[in-house]
PLY file of the C-alpha trace (Angstrom):
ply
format ascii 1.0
element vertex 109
property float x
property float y
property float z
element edge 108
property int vertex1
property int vertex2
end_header
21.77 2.47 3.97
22.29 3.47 0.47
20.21 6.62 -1.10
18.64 4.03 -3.43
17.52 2.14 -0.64
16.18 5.09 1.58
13.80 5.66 -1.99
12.73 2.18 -2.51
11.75 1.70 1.09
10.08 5.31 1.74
7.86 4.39 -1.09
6.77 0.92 -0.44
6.42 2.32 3.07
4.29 5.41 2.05
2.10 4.11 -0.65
-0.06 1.12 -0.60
0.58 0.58 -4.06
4.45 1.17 -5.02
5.71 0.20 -8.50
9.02 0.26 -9.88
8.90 0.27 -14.14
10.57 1.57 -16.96
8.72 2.76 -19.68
10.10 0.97 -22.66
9.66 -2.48 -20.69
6.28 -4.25 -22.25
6.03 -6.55 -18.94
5.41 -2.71 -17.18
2.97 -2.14 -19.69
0.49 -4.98 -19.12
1.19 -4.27 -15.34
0.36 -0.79 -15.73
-3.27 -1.51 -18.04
-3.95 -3.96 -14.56
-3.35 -1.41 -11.93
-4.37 2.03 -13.69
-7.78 -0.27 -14.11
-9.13 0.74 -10.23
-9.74 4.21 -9.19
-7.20 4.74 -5.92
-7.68 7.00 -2.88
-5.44 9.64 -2.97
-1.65 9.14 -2.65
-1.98 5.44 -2.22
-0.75 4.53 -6.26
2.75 5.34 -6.94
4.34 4.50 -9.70
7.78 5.63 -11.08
10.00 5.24 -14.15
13.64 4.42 -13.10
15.20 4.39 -16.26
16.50 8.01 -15.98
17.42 8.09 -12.66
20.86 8.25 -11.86
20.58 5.86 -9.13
18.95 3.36 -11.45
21.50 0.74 -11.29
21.64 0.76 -7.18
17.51 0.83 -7.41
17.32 -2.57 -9.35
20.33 -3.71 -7.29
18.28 -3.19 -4.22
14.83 -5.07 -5.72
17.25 -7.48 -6.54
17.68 -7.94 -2.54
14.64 -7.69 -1.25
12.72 -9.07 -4.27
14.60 -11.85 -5.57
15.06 -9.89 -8.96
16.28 -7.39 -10.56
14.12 -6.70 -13.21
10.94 -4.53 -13.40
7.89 -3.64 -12.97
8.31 -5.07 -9.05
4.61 -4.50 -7.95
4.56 -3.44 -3.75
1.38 -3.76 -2.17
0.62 -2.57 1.68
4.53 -2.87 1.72
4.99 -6.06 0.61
6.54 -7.57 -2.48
3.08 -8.66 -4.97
4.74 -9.26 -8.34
6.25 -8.41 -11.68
4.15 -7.96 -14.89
2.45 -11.23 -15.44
1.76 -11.66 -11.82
0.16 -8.50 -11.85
-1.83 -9.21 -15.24
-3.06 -12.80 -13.91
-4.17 -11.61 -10.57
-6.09 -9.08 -12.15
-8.17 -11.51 -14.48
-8.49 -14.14 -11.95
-10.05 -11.04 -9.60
-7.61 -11.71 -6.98
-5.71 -7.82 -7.83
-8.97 -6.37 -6.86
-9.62 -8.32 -4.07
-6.10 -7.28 -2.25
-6.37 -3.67 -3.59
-9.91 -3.84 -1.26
-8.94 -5.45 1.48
-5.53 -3.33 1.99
-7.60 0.05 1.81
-5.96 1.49 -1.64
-9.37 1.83 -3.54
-12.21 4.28 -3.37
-15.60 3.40 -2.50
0 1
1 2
2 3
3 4
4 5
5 6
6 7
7 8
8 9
9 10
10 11
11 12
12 13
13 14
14 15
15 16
16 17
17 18
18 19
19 20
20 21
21 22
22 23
23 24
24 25
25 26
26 27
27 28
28 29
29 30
30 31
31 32
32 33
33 34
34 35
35 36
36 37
37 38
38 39
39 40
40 41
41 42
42 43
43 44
44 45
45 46
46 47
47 48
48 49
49 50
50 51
51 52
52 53
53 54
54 55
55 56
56 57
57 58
58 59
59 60
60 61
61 62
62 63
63 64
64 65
65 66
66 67
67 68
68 69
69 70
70 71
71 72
72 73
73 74
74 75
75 76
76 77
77 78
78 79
79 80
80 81
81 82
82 83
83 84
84 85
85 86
86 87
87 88
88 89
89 90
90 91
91 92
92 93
93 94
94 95
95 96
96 97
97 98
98 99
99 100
100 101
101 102
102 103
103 104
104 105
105 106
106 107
107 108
């Protein structure tokens, strides 16, 4: 297993909320407003820009495997694959975001 693949699945497996963005991408940015929108326990919201890694390339090669796609944000949840950006967006005004987020254990009371 690849370095790039050691990363991707040590954070989906530590967090319950892993995301995988790049700053400049606008579909990051409306998932980003949805998730920065709850107030987390601590250590269970990670979120990390890829673009400057140098391992970028084998990152989005691996989402591409496990996710179907390549592109970003891919949204983990309790270690499982929830979305990109308008996923994210429409599960947070339907309520259905906040109802996961609950019933995984990622927000505070």
């Amino acid at each position: 297993m690849s370095d790039a693949q050691n990363f991707v699945d040590e954070k989906i497996g530590t967090h319950k909320v892993a995301v995988f963005s790049k700053s400049y991408c606008p579909f990051c940015h409306k998932a980003k407003a949805a998730l920065e929108s709850f107030k987390y326990k601590p250590n269970e919201f990670y979120w990390i820009e890829i673009e400057n890694r140098k391992d970028c390339q084998e990152i989005q090669d691996y989402l591409l495997k496990i996710t179907g796609e390549r592109t970003v944000p891919r949204v983990f949840i309790n270690g499982r694959f929830f979305g990109g950006g308008n996923e994210t967006e429409r599960a947070y005004l339907d309520g259905s975001l906040e109802k996961t987020l609950i019933d995984v254990g990622a927000l505070q009371s």
